[in-house]
C-alpha positions in Angstrom: -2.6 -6.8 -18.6 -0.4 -4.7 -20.7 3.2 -3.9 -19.6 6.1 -1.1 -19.5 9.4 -1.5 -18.8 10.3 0.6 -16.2 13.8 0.7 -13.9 15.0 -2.3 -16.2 12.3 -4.4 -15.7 8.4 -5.0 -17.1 5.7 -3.7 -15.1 1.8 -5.5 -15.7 -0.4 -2.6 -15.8 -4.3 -1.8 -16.0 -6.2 1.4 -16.9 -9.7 2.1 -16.3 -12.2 4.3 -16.9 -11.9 8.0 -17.9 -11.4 11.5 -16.4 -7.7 12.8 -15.3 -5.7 9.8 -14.1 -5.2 8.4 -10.1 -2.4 6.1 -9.8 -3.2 3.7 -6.8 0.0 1.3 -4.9 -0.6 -1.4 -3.6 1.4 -2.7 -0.6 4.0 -5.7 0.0 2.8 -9.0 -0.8 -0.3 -8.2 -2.9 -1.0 -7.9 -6.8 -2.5 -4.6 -8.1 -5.7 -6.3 -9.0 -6.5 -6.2 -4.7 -7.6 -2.6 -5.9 -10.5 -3.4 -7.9 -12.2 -5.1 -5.5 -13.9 -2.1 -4.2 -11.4 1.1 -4.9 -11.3 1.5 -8.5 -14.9 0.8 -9.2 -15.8 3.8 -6.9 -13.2 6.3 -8.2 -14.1 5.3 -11.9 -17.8 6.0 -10.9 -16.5 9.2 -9.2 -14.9 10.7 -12.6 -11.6 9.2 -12.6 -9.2 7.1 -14.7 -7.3 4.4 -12.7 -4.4 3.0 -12.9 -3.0 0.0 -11.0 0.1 -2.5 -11.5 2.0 -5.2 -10.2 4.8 -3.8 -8.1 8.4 -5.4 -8.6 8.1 -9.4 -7.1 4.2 -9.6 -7.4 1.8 -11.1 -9.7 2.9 -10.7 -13.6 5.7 -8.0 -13.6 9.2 -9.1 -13.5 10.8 -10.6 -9.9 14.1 -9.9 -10.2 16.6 -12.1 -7.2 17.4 -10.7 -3.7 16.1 -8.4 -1.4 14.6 -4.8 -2.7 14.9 -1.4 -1.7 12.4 1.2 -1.5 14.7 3.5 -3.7 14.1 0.3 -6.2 9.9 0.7 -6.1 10.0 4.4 -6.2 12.4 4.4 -9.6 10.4 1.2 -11.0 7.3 3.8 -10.2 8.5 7.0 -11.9 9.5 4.8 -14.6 5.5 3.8 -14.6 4.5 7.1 -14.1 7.1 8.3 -17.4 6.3 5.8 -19.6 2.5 6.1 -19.5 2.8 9.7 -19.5 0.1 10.8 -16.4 2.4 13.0 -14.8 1.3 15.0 -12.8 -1.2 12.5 -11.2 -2.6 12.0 -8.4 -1.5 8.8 -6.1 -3.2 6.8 -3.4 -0.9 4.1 -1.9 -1.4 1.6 1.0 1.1 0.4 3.5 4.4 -0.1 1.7 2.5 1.7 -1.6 1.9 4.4 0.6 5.8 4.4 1.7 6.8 4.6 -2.5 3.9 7.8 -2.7 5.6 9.6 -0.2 9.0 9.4 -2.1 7.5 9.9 -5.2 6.0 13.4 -3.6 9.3 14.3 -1.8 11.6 13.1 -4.9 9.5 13.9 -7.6 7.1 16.7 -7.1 6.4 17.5 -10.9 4.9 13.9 -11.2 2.3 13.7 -8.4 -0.4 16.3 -8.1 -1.4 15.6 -4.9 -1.2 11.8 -2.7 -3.4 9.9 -0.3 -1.1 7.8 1.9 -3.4 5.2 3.6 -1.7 2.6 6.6 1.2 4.4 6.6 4.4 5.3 8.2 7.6 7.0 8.5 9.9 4.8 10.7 9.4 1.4 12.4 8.8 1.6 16.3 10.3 -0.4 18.8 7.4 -3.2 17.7 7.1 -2.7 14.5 11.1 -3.3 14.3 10.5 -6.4 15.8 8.0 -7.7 13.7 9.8 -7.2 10.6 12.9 -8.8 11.8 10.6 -12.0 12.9 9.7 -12.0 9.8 13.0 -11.8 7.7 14.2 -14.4 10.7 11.6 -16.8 9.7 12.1 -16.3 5.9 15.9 -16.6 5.9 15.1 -20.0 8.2 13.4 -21.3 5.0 10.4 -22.8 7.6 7.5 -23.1 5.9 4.3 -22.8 8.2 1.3 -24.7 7.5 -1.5 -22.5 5.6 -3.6 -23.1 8.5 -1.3 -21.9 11.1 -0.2 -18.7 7.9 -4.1 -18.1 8.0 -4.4 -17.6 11.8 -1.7 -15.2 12.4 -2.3 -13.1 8.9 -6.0 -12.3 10.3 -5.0 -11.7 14.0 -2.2 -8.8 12.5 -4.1 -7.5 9.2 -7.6 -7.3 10.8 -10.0 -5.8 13.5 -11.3 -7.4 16.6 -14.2 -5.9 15.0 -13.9 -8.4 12.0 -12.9 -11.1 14.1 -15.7 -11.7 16.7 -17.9 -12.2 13.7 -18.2 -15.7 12.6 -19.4 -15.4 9.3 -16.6 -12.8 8.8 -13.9 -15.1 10.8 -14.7 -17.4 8.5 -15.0 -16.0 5.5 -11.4 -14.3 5.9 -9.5 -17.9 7.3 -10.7 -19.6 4.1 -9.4 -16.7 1.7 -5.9 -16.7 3.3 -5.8 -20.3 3.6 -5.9 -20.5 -0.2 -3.9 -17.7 -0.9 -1.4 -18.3 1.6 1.6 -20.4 1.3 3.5 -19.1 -1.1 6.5 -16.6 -1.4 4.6 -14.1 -3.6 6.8 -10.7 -3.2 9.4 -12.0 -0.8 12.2 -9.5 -2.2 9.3 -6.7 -0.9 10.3 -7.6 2.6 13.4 -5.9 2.5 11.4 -2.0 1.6 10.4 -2.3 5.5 13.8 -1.5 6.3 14.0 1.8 5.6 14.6 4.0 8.7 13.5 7.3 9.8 12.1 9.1 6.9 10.3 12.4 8.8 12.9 14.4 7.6 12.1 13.6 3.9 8.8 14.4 4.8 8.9 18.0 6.2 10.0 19.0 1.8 6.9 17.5 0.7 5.2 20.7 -1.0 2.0 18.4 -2.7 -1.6 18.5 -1.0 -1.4 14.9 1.2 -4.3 13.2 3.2 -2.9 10.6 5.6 -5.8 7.6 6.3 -5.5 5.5 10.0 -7.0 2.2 10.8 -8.4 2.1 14.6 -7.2 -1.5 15.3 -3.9 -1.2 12.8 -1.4 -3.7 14.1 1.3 -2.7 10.8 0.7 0.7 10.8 -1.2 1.9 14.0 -2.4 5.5 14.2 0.0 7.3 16.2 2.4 6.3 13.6 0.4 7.6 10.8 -0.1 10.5 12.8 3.5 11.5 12.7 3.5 11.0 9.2 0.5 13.7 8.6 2.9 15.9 11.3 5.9 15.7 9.4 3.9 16.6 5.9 3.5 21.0 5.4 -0.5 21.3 5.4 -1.5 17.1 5.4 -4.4 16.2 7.1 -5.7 13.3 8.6 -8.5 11.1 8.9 -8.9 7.6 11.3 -11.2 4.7 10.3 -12.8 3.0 13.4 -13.6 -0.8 13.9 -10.6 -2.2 11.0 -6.9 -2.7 10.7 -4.0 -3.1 7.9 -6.5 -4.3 5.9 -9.0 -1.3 5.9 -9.7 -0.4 2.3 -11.3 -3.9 2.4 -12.6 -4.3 5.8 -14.3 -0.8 5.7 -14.4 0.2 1.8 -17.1 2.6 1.6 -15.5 4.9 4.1 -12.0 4.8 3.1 -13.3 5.3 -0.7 -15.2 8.1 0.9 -12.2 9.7 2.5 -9.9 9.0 -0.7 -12.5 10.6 -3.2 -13.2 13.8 -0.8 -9.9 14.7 -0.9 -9.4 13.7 -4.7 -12.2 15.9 -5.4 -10.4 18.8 -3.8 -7.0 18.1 -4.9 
């Protein structure tokens, strides 16, 4: 992968296909390549250029030390955006990628066109605040826990009951996370979930916006994505039954379905 330096770092990048350009983000803790598993080969077939990258701590761009900020992913992504020159674009971001696309919107407006913010939120409830506190707690411990153990509890918070009663499916996920699990890939990305109330930056968004839900989302569960199409002028909203955090790859024909509709009209 190609790179730009962006923010004061280098950013691994990949473009595909051809048409006008759709930037996609990927969330904390995953590589850009996640994407082209099923996303990018179905926008690319549906008249678009893609283009992905390795946030700040993942994969091949740059990791600098310590904790990061979401104001550091948004001005490492305008950087991107700048540098490649596909201003005004249109975004799709997940999770925390979804958290940098509505910044880019509010911040930024002459660089995104229009933005599909899939698993996302705009402040951490009671639960949520928990959960990402656990998890800091546990990574400042320095515990390691064994893959296996890693494994169990990624697939009981990132994916659907629906998933989950299937064996083949059980299976099939425990030995993928297993593998990939274990390491500290993106570890300065935990401190983006810290941000707090962000509704207020949401109400100037003036771009077209489509906010996706995930039934069974433990991260991101609809009632907080909800508030996030509330708070945006003129967003709408779509919910995904039977999948969780992990919906653009438990359920990818429907979620590309409901990212290219609204590409198409925006």
């Amino acid at each position: 992968m190609p790179y730009v330096t962006s923010n004061g770092i280098r950013l691994s990048y990949q473009r595909q296909g051809s048409g006008e350009p759709v930037l996609l983000i990927m969330g904390s803790g995953a590589a850009g390549h996640v994407w082209t598993t099923h996303q990018t080969p179905a926008i690319n077939a549906a008249g678009y250029e893609t283009v992905i990258f390795d946030n700040r701590g993942i994969g091949a761009s740059d990791a600098p030390e310590g904790m990061y900020t979401l104001a550091d992913m948004v001005a490492d992504t305008k950087g991107l955006i700048e540098a490649l020159g596909i201003g005004p674009c249109r975004i799709v971001g997940t999770s925390m990628g979804a958290m940098i696309a509505q910044e880019l919107a509010a911040q930024y407006p002459h660089l995104v066109r229009s933005a599909v913010l899939i698993a996302t939120r705009a402040r951490p409830d009671a639960t949520r605040r928990a959960l990402t506190e656990a998890d800091l707690a546990l990574r400042e411990s320095g515990v390691r826990l064994p893959p296996k153990y890693e494994a169990m509890r990624t697939v009981l918070e990132m994916l659907s009951p629906a998933t989950l009663n299937d064996d083949t499916s059980a299976r099939g996920w425990l030995e993928i996370f297993e593998l990939t699990g274990g390491g500290d890939g993106g570890g300065g990305q935990a401190g983006v979930d810290r941000a707090g109330d962000r509704r207020g930056v949401l109400r100037s968004i003036g771009v077209p916006c489509r906010t996706i839900a995930f039934s069974d989302d433990l991260i991101c569960p609809p009632h907080l994505v909800a508030e996030v199409a509330d708070a945006i002028p003129g967003c709408d909203h779509v919910e995904i039954a039977d999948c969780g955090h992990l919906g653009n790859l438990e359920r990818p024909r429907a979620v590309n379905d409901a990212i290219i509709e609204f590409l198409d009209k925006h």
